[in-house]
N, C-alpha and C positions, 0 to 999 in steps of 0.2 A: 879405781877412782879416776874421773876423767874430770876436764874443764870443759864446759861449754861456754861458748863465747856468744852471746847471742846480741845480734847487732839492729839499729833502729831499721823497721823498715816502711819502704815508700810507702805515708800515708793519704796520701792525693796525688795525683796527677803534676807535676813540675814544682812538685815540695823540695828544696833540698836542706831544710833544717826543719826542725821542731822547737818550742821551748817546753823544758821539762815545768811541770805545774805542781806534781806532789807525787811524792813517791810511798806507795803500800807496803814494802817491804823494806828491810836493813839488813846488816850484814851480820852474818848468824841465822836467818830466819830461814829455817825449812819449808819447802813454797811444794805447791801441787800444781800438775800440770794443770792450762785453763787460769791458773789464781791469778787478779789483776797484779802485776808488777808496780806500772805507774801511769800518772796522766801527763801526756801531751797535750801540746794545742799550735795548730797550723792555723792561719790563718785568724778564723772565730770559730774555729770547731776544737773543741776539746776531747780527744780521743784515748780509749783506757784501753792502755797494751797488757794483754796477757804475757802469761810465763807458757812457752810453746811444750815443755820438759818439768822432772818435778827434779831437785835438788837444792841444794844450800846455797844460800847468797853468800858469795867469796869478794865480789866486789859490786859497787852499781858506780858509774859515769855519772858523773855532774850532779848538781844541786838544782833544789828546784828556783826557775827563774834563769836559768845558763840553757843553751842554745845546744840541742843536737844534733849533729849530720846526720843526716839517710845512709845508710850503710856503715855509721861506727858503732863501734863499743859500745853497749848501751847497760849491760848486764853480763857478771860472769858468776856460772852456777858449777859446784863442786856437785859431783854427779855419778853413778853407780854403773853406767849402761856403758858394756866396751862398746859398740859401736855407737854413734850416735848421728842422727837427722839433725843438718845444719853444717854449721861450723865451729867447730872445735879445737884448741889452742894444741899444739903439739907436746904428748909427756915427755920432762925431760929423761933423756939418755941412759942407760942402766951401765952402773959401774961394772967391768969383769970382774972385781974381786969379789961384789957384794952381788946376792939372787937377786934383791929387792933393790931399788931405791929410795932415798931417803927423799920424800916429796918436798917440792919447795915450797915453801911460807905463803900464807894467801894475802893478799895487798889488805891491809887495813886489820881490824882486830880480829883474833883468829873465833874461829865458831865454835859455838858452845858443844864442848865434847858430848854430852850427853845426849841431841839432836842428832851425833855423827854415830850411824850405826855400819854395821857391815856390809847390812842388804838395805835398800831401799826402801823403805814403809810404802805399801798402797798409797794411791792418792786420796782414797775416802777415811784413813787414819790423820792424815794431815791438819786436818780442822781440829779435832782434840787433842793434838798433837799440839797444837800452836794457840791454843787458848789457855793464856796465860794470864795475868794481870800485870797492867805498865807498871814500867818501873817511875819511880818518882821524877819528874820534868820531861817523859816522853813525849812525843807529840803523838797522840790517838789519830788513827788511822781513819780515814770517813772522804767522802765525795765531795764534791765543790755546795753540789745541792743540799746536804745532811749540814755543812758545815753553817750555808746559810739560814740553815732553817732552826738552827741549833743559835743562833748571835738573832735571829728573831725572837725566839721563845726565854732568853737569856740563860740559855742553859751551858755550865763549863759544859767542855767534851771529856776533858777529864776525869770529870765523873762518873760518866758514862761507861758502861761496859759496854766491849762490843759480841758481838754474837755470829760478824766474820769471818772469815779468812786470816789468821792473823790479828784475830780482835779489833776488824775494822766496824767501825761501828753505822749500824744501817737508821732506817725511818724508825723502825719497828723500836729497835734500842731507844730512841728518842722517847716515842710514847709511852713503852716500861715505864721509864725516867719518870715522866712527865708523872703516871701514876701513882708509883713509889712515893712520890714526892706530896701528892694531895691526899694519902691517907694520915687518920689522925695519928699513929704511933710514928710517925715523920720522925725524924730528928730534926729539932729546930734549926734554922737559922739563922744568925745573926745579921741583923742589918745595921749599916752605920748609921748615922743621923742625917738625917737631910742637910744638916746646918753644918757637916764638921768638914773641913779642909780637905780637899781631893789631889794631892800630889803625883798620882800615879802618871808614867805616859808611855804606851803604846807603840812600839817602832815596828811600823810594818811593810814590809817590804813589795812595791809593786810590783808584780807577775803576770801571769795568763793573763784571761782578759781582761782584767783593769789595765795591761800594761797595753794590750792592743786598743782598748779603748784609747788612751790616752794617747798612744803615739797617733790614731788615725785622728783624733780630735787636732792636735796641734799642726799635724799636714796641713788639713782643712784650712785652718787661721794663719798659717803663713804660706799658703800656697794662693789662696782665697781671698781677692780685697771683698767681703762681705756688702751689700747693700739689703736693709731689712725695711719692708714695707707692713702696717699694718692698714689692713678695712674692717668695718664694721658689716654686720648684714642683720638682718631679721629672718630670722627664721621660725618666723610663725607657723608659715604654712608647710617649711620642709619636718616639721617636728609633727602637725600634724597628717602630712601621709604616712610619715613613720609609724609612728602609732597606731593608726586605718590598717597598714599594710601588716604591721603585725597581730594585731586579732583576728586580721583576717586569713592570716598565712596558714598553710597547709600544714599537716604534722609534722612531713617530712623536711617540712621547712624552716631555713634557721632564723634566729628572731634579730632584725636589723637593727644595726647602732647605726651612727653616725656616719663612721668611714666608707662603705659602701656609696653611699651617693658621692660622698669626696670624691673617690675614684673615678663613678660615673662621670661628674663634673672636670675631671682632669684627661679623660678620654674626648671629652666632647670637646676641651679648650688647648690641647697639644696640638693637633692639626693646622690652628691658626696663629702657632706660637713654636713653630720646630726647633726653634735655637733651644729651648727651656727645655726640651725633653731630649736630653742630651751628656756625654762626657767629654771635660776636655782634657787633654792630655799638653801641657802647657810643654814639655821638653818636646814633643816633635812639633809643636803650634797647630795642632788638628782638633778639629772638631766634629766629632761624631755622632750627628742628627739621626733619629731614632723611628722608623715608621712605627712600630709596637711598643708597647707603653708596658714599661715591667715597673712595677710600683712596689717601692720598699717600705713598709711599715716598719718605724720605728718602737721597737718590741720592748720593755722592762722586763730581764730574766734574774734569774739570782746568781747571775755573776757579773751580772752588768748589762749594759745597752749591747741590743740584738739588734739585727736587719735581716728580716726575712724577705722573698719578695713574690708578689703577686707578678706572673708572669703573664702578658699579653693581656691585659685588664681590657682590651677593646673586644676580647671573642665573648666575654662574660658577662650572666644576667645579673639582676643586682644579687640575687640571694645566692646564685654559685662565687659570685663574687663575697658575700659573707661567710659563706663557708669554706672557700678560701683562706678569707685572712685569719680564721678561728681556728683552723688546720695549722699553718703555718706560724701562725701567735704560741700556740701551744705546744706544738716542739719545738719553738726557743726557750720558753721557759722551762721545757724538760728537760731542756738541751739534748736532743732526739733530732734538731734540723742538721742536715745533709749539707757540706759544702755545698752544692751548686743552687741550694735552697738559701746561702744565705750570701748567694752573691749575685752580680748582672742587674742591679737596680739600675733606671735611667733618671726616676724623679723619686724623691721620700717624700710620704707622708709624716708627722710625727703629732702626738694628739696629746696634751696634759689634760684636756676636760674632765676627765673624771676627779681630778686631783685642784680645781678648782683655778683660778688664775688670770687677770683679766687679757695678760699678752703677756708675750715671748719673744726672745730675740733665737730663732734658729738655726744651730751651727748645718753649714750646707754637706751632704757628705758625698766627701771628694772621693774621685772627679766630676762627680754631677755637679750643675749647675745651678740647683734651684731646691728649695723644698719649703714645704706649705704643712701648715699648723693649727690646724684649730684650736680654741680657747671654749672654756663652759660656756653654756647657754643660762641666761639670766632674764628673769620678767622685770622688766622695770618701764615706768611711764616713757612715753616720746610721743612726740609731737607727730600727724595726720590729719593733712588736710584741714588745721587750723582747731585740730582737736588734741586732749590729748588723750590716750590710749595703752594699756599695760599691752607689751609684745615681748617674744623671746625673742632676744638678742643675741649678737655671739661677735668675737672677735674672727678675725683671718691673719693669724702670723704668718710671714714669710719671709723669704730671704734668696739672694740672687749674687751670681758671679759677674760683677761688675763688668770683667774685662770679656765679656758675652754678651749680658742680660743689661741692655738701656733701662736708666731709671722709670721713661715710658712704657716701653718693654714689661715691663716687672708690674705697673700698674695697671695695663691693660688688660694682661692675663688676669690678674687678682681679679677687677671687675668685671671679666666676662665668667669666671667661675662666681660672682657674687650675682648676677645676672640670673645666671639658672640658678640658685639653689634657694634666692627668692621667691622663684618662680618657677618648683621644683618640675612641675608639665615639660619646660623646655628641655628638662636631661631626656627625656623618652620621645623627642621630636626631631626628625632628622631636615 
């Protein structure tokens, strides 16, 4: 029997902590090599460390929401293999009197004897080995993504059985659920009344990236004297290229939203406006103007506000530029994007239109200096040339680093992006 000590390791490039997000195993739990251990998260990447060894969990480091160092203690596994790959805790000492020694005690509750065999089980025994059913007030095992999709569909996790590693519970478990649940020999359930008193309350604790969300939000507002500009535009005529462009688009080609010309439009009005496309770094007093335009879309995933980013939007045509942002939209919300995919923005885009809304006030995300907002597009009457006339309208939210971006500043650029997107010919006119 040995210990293996297995310690965090560098997950990015100049990381020297992690925060731990959720842990897949406990102590007691027979683990196969490969079996996810737990989730980290650096930065806005959320990373699930496997078990490098199969053994018994003897101990795990920290809680989830507590901060790891790169190179400690992260996990210690009771273990079968005299030699071992890695680092390994030294056995203690063998008394002269006695052949054997009497091992010493494992940190925390000791593991279930029956898991402890002489030899080590294969790793492909492990999975029916360790499907068990929780014990009463567990917390079920499952991914960030399962978990959210599981508080969408209002399904306990509880209920659920899982079907991984450790009975963590996957998609597939969900859908079961979901099916079990809409046949007729269902067991009912009781619902309370809509009318009766709801006293219950929820204490939940911020973590991963709610917590990074909120720390980078609050920098922002007290780093940030905020200035937020709204314009109006018509966008009659940009709605109907879009539309043209897309019946007419090739197969291979993707079907254009809105954001693309945003881009176009923010490529074509940074040149006249370098302070905006920009980071400041307010403790050295620098400001760093930007010739290439990496544009951060602001992404909705299920663990929160994402920033992926469109890198050098000025080498891209409109539709590589949508298939772009549909690339990188999509492994945030898989949560599949790459640290370097979801950093190095100079300007954000951030877009509620689909969710309706007539304006916004847009937190700027720091260190940039600027970020621009569209709002739904709506028909409604207005006045032309002394007539009046149904057009699609649409709002411009925006928002600007004061101690950078003049109020002028901040209005001109607005009207020169509302310029072309009026008059959508001038994005394609040099």
């Amino acid at each position: 029997m040995g210990r293996y000590v297995f310690k965090l390791p560098d997950v990015g490039e100049g990381t020297a902590e992690a925060e731990i997000v959720a842990w897949h195993v406990k102590i007691g739990d027979l683990v196969a090599e490969d079996q996810p251990l737990v989730d980290i998260m650096t930065d806005k990447a959320t990373v699930e460390i496997t078990s490098p060894t199969s053994g018994v969990v003897a101990a795990l480091h920290g809680a989830p929401g507590d901060m790891a160092p790169v190179g400690g203690a992260l996990v210690e596994l009771e273990t079968q293999a005299e030699a071992l790959v890695g680092e390994a805790a030294p056995a203690p000492p063998k008394p002269e009197a006695k052949p054997e020694p009497t091992p010493a005690p494992s940190p925390g509750p000791r593991p279930d004897p029956v898991r402890m065999h002489s030899r080590t089980p294969p790793p492909q025994d492990f999975a029916a080995e360790l499907a068990k059913l929780r014990t009463p007030g567990e917390r079920p095992l499952a991914s960030p993504a399962v978990r959210q999709r599981a508080r969408d569909l209002g399904i306990d996790l509880r209920r659920v059985s899982g079907s991984g590693p450790a009975g963590r519970v996957a998609h597939g478990d969900l859908d079961a659920y979901q099916t079990r649940a809409l046949t007729p020999d269902a067991s009912p359930v009781s619902v309370a009344s809509p009318t009766a008193p709801r006293e219950g309350v929820e204490e939940i604790r911020i973590i991963g990236m709610r917590r990074k969300i909120a720390e980078k939000m609050q920098a922002a507002k007290r780093h940030i004297p905020h200035i937020t500009y709204v314009e109006e535009i018509d966008a009659t005529e940009l709605e109907a290229l879009r539309q043209h462009l897309n019946a007419t688009k090739r197969a291979d080609q993707p079907k254009l939203t809105l954001l693309p010309f945003f881009v176009r439009a923010l490529v074509r009005a940074v040149p006249h406006h370098p302070q905006i496309n920009a980071r400041y770094d307010d403790e050295a007093g620098v400001l760093s103007q930007y010739e290439g335009l990496h544009v951060g879309i602001a992404t909705q995933g299920p663990s929160g506000l994402m920033v992926p980013v469109v890198r050098h939007a000025e080498t891209l045509s409109l539709h590589e530029c949508a298939d772009e942002i549909a690339r990188l939209t999509t492994a945030a919300r898989e949560g599949t994007a790459t640290r370097d995919e979801l950093s190095g923005s100079t300007l954000t885009l951030t877009s509620l239109g689909t969710l309706g809304g007539i304006v916004h006030t847009p937190v700027i995300n720091w260190p940039e200096v600027a970020i621009v907002g569209p709002n739904k597009i709506v028909e409604r009457p207005v006045v032309r040339d002394g007539q009046v006339v149904v057009r699609k309208m649409m709002n411009i939210s925006s928002s600007f680093d004061h101690r950078i971006v003049d109020g002028w500043d901040a209005a001109s650029f607005i009207q020169k992006i509302k310029g072309m997107l009026e008059h959508p010919a001038a994005l394609f006119v040099d």
